[in-house]
N, C-alpha and C positions, 0 to 999 in steps of 0.2 A: 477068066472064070473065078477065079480065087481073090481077084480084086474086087468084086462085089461084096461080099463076106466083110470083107475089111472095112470098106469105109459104113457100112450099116451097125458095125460092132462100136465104127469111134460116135456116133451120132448120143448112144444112149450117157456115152459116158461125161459128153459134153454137156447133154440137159438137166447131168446130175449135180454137176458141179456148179449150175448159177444161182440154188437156192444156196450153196452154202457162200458165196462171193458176195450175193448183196447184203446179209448180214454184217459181213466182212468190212463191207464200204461202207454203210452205218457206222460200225465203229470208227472206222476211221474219221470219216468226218466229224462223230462226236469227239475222239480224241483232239483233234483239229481245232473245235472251237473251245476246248476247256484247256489248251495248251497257248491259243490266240488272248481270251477274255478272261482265263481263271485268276490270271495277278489281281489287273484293274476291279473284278466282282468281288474280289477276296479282300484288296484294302477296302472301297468302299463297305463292304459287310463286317472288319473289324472295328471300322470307323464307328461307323452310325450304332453295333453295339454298345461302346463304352460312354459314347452321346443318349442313346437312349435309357442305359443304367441309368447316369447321373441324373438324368431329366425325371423317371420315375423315383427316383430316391429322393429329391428335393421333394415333388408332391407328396408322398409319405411325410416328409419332416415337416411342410407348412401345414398339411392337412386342411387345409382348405376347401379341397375337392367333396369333405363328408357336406359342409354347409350351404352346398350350392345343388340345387336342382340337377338332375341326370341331364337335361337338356341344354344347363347354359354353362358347359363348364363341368360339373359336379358328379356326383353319384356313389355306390356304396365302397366303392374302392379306387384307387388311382388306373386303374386301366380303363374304366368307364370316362375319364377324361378324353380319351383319345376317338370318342365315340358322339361327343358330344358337338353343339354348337351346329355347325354343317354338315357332320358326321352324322346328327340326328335327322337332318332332312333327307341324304341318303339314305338312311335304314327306312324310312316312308317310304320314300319311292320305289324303294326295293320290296318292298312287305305290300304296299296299297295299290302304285303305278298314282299315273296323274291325273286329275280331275282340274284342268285348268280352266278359271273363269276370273270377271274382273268385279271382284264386290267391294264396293263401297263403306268404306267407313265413316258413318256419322260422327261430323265433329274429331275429326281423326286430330293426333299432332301435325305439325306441319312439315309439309312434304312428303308425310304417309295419308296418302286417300283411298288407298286400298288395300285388302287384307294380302300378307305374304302367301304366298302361291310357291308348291314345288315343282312348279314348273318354270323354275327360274335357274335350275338343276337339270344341268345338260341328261340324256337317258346313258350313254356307255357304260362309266360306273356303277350305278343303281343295277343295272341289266346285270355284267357280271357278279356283281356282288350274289346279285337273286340266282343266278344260274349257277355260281361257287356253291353257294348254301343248298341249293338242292339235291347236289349232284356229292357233295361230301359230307354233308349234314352236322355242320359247322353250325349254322345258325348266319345269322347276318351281320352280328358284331366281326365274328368269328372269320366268315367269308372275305366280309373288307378288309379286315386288314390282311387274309391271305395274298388276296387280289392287287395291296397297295406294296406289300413285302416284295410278290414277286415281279411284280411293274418295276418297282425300284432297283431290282437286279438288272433287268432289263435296260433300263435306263442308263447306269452306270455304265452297260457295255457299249449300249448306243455313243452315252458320250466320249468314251474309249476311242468305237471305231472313228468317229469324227477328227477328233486333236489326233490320234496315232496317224489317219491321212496327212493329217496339216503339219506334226512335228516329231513324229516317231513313238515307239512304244512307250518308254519313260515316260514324255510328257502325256502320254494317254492314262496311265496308270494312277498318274500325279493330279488330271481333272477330275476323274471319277471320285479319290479322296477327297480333292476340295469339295466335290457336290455333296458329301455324304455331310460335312458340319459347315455347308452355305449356311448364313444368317434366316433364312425360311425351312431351310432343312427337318422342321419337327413336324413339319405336315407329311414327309415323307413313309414314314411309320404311323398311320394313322387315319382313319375312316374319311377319308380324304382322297381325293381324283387326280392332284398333284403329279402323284408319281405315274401315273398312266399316263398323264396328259407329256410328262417330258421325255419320258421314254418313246411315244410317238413320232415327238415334234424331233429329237436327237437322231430317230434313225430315217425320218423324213428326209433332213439334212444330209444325213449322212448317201442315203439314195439320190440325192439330188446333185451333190457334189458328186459321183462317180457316175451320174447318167442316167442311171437306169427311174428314165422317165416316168412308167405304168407305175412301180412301186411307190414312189414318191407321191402320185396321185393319190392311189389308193390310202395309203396310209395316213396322208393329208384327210382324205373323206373322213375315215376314221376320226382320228383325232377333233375336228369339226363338229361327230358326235357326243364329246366328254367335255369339252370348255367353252366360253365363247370366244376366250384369248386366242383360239386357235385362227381368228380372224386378220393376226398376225403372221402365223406360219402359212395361214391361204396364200396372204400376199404376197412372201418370200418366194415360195418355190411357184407361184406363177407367177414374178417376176421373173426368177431362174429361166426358166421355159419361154416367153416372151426372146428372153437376150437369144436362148438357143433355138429359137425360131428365127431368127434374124437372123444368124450366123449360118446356119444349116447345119450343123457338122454333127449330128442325131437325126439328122432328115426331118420330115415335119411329123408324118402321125405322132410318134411318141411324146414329142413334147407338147404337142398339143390336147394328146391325150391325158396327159398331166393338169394342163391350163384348165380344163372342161372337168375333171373329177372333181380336183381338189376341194372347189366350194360346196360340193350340193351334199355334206354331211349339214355343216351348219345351216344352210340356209335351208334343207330339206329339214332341220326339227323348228327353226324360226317360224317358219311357213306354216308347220304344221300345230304349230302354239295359236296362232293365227289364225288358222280355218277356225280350233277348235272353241275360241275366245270370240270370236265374231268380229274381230278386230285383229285385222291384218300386220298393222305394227303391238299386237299384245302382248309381245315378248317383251320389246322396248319398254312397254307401259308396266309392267308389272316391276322391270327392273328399276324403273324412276319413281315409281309413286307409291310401290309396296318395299323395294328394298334399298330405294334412297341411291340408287347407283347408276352414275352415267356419267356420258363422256362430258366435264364441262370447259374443257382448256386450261386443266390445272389450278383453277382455282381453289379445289378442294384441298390441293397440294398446295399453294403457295399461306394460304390461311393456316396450315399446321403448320408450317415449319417455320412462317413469322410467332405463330403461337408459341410453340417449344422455344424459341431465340430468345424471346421476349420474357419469358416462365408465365404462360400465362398458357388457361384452359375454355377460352372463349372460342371455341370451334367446334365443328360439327365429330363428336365419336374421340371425344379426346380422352389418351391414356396415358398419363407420361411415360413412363420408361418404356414402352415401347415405342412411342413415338422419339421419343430420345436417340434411340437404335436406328429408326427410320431418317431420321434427319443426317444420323451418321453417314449414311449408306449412300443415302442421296446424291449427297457431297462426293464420295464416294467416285460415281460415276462417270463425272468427266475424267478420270485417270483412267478406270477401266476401259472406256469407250475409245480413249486417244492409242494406250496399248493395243490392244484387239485393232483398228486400223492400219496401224503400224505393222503389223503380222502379214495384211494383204487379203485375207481370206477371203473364200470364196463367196460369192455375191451374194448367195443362199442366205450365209452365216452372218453378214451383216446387215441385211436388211430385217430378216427378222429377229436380231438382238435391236436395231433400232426402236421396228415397230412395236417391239413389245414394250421397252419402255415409254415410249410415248404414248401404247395405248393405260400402260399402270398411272406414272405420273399425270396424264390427260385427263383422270378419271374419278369422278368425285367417289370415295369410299370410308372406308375404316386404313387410316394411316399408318396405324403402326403395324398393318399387313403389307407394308410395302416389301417386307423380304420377302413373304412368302409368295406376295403376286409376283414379283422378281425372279422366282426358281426356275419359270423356265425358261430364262436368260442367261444357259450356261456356255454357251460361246465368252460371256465375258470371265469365266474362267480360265480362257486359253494361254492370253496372256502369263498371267500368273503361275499357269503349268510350266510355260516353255523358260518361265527366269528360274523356279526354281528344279527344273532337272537337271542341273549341274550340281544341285547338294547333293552328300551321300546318302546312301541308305537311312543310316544312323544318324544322321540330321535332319531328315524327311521323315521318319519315324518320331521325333521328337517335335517338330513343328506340327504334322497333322496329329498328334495323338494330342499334346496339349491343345488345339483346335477342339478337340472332338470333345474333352471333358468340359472344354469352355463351351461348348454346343449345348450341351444339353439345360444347360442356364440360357443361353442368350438365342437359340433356335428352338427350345422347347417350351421351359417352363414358362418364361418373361411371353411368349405367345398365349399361350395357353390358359394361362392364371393370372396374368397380369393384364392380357388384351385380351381379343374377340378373334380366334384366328378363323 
């Protein structure tokens, strides 16, 4: 008789007690990832500020920015630079959406026969941008770079968790600094899809090396939506999924489920450029004939960089010093690519550090963008994290911080005011 009472008494006190325990386990878990990520988000955030000071203080001193159009480069102050160039076709699409069609230019220059279209401007960024600004009433200058700030925090942990899998927390801490003053690094702060697009592809990777197949898809799809570089991360991680179909050892749905997502961001807005143009390949066409860019096996590349060798500006978009910087780089990359193999990494991580250089280098463009097409190629960071985690604090302090003052000249301004980023 008296045991009935009893357990009807413990019942109320136990349903009292779950609202106040999942609070609890919030916390904890937030604890959890700011005690995991808070180093790596903290150098890269000390980095890229003393990179971004320096970079806005040069344009204050050249002043250059007053004499240049808002849109190519210019506008009433130096923070309007960071808004300009691509950044202006973003704030379109984010203010107007798209009207994509393929008009003709009479007597065009050569190679442009058609008028630039923002539909050459993948939708992800535009979209949050437009949905930031509405929802906080920033405006759209305002919105982007909220959007590109906090993508870039992202990123940095993304590339965190990757290298901390493959060589411990140090050298996670130590990629994330390198990424914040990489030689393209000043698109990272900046009306610019950049840091959206690496922060995707880093935790795609990251998903893809520990398995978890649906996510990887998914965030593949994604990413698909914001670049068209992302035709390199499709490849990777459904190559990933491919091997782990063969193997079995994820059984088949999920990896396959991976294989079957991952494309139909890009190819669903390709497609959909395509109905909307009457012309199936009108993605492709607009990007060859209104904005001069396509895959053409390097020759775009090999003409600049006999051009700069030679001092000579007979090639298509030439700027010197930052083509100067790009021929560095270039060179640059058989060391990077031989280290990063040497490392072993997972299949994910070097297929799409290949593909994405082969599809930049492959690709006729603006050259002295080759760092920033290059950003999110940060697996070849890894290398260079794992030789220098053996310096101390005090010596890693002193390498990335002088890095980062030298960032904001050689990742910021020399992009920005001196090329076309």
């Amino acid at each position: 008789m008296n045991a009935i009472p009893a357990v009807s008494s413990d019942v109320p006190e136990q349903r009292s007690e779950e609202p106040a325990d999942v609070p609890h386990a919030w916390q904890e878990r937030a604890r959890t990832l700011v005690v995991r990520f808070g180093p790596a988000v903290w150098c890269y955030v000390v980095l890229k500020l003393i990179g971004f000071a320096v970079f806005m203080k040069l344009l204050s001193f050249a002043g250059d920015y007053a004499k240049k159009p808002a849109r190519f480069g210019g506008g009433a102050n130096p923070w309007d630079v960071l808004a300009s160039w691509d950044g202006w076709w973003y704030q379109q699409v984010a203010q107007f959406g798209y009207h994509p069609a393929l008009v003709p230019i009479p007597g065009g220059q050569p190679g442009f026969t058609i008028e630039q279209n923002s539909a050459a401007f993948f939708p992800l960024y535009p979209g949050l941008m437009r949905l930031t600004s509405d929802v906080t009433g920033l405006g759209l200058y305002g919105a982007g770079m909220l959007v590109s700030v906090l993508a870039s925090l992202f990123a940095a942990a993304g590339i965190y968790a990757v290298v901390d899998k493959l060589s411990g927390p140090r050298a996670g801490v130590i990629a994330a600094g390198i990424w914040a003053i990489a030689p393209g690094s000043g698109a990272e702060w900046a009306v610019y899809s950049d840091s959206l697009f690496v922060a995707l592809a880093a935790w795609a990777c990251y998903f893809t090396m520990t398995r978890q197949w649906v996510a990887a898809g998914a965030i593949t799809l994604v990413a698909g939506l914001n670049r068209p570089t992302a035709a390199a991360l499709i490849g990777a991680v459904g190559l990933a999924a491919l091997v782990e179909l063969y193997r079995r050892e994820s059984g088949v749905l999920r990896p396959l489920a991976a294989l079957l997502t991952a494309p139909l961001g890009l190819l669903g807005y390709v497609a959909w450029v395509g109905w909307k143009t009457g012309e199936w390949g009108g993605y492709f066409r607009i990007q060859h004939d209104a904005w001069l860019h396509y895959f053409d096996w390097g020759q775009g590349t090999w003409q600049a960089i006999r051009g700069v060798l030679l001092g000579r500006n007979d090639y298509p978009f030439a700027f010197p010093v930052p083509d100067l910087l790009a021929t560095l780089i270039v060179f640059s990359l058989p060391v990077l690519i031989v280290l990063l193999v040497r490392l072993r990494p997972p299949l994910v991580l070097t297929a799409y550090t290949l593909a994405t250089i082969v599809s930049v280098l492959g690709s006729l463009g603006i050259f002295g963008n080759v760092s920033r097409y290059l950003l999110p190629a940060f697996p070849l960071f890894i290398a260079l994290a794992v030789g220098m985690r053996k310096l101390s604090w005090p010596v890693l302090a002193t390498v990335l911080g002088t890095g980062a003052i030298a960032s904001g000249w050689y990742a910021g301004y020399v992009i920005f005011e001196l090329g076309v980023p």
